[in-house]
C-alpha positions in Angstrom: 91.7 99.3 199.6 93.7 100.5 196.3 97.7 99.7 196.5 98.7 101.3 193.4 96.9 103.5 190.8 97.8 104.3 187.3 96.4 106.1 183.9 97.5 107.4 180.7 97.9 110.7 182.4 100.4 109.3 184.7 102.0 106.1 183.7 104.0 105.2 186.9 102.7 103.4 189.5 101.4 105.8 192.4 101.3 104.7 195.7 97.5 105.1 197.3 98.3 103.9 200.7 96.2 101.0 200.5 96.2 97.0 200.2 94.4 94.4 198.5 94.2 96.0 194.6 95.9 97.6 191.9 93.9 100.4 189.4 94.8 101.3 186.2 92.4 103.8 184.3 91.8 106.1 181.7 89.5 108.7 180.5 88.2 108.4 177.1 89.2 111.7 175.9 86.8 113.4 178.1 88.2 117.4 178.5 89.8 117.9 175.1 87.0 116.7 173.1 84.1 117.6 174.9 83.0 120.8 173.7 83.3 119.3 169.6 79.8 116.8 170.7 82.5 113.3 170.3 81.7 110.7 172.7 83.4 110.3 176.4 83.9 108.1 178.7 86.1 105.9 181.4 87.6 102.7 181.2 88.9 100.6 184.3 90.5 97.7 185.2 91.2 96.1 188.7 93.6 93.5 189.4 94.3 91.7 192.8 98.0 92.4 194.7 100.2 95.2 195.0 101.1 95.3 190.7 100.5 96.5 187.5 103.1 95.2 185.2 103.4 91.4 184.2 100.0 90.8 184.6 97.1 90.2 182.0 93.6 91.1 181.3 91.9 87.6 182.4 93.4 88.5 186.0 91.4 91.2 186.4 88.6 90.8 189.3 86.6 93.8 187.4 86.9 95.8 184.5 84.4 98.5 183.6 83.7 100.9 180.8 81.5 103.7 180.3 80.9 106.0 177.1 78.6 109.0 176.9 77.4 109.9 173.6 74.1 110.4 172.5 72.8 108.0 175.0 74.9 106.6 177.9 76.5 103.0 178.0 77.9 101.4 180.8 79.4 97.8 181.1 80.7 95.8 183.8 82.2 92.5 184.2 82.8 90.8 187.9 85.0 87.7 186.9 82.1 85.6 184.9 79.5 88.0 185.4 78.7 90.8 182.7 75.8 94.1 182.9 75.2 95.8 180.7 73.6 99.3 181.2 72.6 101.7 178.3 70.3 104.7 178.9 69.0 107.3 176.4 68.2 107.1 172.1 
C-alpha cells in the first residue's frame, strides 16, 4: 500500500515495497522530551503516487496529527472531511 516513506529522522525517500501512496511523517519530539512533562505527538501526511518531492499540501488524500499533553488531541482530515478528537482536561 505505501511506495515510499520518509521523516525528519530520515530525509530520503525509502522504498517500502508497496504501490498506491507516498508517507512522509514525523514525531513531535517524542523520546528527547518526554521525561521534562512537554507535549508529544505525530504528524502525517499522505499523498497519492510513487513521490514526495514537487508536490503540495492540498494533494494530500489525508493528513493527521496527534499531540499528547495534558489531555490527548487528535485531528484528521480525509480530503473535505475534518474530526476532531480531544480526550482528557
Amino acid at each position: 500500500m505505501v511506495k515510499l516513506a520518509c521523516s525528519e529522522e530520515v530525509p530520503e525517500p525509502v522504498d517500502m515495497g508497496g504501490s498506491g501512496f507516498s508517507v512522509a511523517f514525523d514525531p513531535l519530539d517524542g523520546s528527547s522530551i518526554v521525561d521534562t512533562n512537554f507535549a508529544v505527538g505525530t504528524i502525517i501526511g499522505i499523498w497519492p503516487g510513487d513521490k514526495l518531492s514537487g508536490i503540495t499540501g492540498r494533494e494530500q488524500v489525508c493528513a493527521h496529527c496527534y499531540v499528547c499533553f495534558l489531555c490527548a488531541q487528535v485531528n484528521l482530515a480525509l480530503g473535505q472531511a475534518q474530526v476532531r478528537t480531544r480526550v482528557g482536561t
